[in-house]
BALOBA-1460 file (C-alpha; in Angstrom, 3 decimals):
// residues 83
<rec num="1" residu="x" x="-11.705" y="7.206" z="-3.652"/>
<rec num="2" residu="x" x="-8.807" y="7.525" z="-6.154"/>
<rec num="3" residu="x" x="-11.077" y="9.304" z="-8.860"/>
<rec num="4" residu="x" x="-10.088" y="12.462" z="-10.362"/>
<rec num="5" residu="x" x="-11.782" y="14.048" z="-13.243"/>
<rec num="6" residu="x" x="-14.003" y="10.719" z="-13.460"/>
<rec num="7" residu="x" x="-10.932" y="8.900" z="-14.632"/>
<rec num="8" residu="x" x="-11.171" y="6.137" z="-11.824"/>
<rec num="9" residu="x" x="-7.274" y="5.911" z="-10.731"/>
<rec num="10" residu="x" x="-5.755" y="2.625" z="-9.304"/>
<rec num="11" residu="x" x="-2.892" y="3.948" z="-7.460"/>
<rec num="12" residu="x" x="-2.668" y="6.584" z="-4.808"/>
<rec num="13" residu="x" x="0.500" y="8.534" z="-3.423"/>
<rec num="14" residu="x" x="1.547" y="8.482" z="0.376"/>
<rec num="15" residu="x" x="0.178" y="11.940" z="0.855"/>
<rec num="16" residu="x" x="-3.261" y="11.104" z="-0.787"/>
<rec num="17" residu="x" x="-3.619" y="7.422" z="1.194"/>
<rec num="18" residu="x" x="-3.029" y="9.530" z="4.416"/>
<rec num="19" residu="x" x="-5.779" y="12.167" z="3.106"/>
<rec num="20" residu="x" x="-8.023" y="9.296" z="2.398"/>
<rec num="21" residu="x" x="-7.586" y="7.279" z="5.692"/>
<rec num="22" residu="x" x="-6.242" y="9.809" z="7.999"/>
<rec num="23" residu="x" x="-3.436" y="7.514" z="8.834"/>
<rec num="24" residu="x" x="0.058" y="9.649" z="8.391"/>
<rec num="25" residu="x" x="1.970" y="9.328" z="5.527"/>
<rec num="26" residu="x" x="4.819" y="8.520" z="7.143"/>
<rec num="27" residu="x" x="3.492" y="5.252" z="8.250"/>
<rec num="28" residu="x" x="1.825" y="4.695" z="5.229"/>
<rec num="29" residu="x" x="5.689" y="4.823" z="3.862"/>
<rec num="30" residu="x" x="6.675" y="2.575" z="7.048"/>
<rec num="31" residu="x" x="4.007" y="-0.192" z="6.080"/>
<rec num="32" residu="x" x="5.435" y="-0.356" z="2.433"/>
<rec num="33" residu="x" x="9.031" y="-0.193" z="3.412"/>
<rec num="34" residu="x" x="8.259" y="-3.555" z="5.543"/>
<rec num="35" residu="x" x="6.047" y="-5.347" z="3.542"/>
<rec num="36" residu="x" x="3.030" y="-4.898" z="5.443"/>
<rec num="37" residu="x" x="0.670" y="-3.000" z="2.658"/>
<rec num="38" residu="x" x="0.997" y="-3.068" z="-1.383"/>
<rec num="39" residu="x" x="2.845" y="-0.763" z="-2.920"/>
<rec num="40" residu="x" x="4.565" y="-0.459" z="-6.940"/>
<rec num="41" residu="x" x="7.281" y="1.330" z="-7.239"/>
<rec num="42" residu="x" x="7.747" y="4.022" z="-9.862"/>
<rec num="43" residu="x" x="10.770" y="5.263" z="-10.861"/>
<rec num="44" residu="x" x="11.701" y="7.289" z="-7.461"/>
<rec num="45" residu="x" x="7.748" y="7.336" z="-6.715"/>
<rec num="46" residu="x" x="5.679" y="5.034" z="-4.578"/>
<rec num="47" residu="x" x="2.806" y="4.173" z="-4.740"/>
<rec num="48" residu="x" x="-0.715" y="2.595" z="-2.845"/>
<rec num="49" residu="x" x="-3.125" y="0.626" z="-4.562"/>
<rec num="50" residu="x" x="-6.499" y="1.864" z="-4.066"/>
<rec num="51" residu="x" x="-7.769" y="-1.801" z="-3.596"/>
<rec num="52" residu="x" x="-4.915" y="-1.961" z="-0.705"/>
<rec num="53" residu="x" x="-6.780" y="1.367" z="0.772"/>
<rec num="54" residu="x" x="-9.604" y="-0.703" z="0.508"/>
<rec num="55" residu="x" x="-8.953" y="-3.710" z="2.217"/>
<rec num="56" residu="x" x="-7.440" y="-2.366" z="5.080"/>
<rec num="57" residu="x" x="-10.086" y="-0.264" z="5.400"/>
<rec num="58" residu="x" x="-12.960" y="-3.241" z="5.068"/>
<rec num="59" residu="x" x="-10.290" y="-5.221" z="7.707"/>
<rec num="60" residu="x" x="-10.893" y="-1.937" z="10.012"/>
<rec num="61" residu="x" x="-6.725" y="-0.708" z="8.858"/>
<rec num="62" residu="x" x="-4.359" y="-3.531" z="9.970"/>
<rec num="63" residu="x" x="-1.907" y="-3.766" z="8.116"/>
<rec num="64" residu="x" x="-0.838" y="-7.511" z="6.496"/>
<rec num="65" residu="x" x="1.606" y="-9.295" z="8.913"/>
<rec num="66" residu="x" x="4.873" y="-10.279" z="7.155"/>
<rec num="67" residu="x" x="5.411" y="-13.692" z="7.308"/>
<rec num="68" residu="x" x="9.382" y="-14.881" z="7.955"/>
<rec num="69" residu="x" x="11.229" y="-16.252" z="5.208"/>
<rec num="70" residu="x" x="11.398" y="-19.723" z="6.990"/>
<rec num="71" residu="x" x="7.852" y="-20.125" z="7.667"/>
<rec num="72" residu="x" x="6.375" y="-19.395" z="3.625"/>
<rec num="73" residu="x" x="9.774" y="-21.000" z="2.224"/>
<rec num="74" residu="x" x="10.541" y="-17.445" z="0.709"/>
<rec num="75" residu="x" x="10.150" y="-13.636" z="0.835"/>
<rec num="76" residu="x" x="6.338" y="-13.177" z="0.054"/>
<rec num="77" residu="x" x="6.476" y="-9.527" z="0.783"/>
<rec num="78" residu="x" x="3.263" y="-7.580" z="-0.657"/>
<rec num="79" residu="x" x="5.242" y="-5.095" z="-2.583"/>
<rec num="80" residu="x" x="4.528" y="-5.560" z="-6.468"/>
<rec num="81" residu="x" x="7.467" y="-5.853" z="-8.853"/>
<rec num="82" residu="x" x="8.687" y="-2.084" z="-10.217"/>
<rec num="83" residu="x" x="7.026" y="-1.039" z="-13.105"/>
């Protein structure tokens, strides 16, 4: 998962998360849009962490559950600052 070339890659697009899990990448794009997976932005790109893939794999592909702002005392989405 997320090697190419055997250069071991930590990041995956949409399109190659839904190729991995099966799950569409439309709703792969959904999940990150609302908090409920990983993702770094790029520039205009998105992107998946592989360990994400991973753990929502191992957690049989449930996305995290956003918690409300008043009940974590702030916005602890799981999207990672842009790089």
């Amino acid at each position: 998962m997320g090697e190419t070339h055997g250069i071991v890659r930590e990041f995956v697009s949409f399109k190659e998360a839904k190729d991995i899990t099966g799950i569409s990448d439309w709703t792969w794009r959904e999940w990150a849009d609302l908090g409920k997976c990983a993702s770094v932005k790029l520039g205009h790109r998105v992107l998946i962490p592989v360990s994400e893939i991973q753990r929502l794999l191992s957690e049989g592909l449930r996305p995290a559950q956003r918690q409300s702002k008043a009940s974590n005392g702030g916005d602890r989405c799981a999207k990672q600052p842009s790089l």
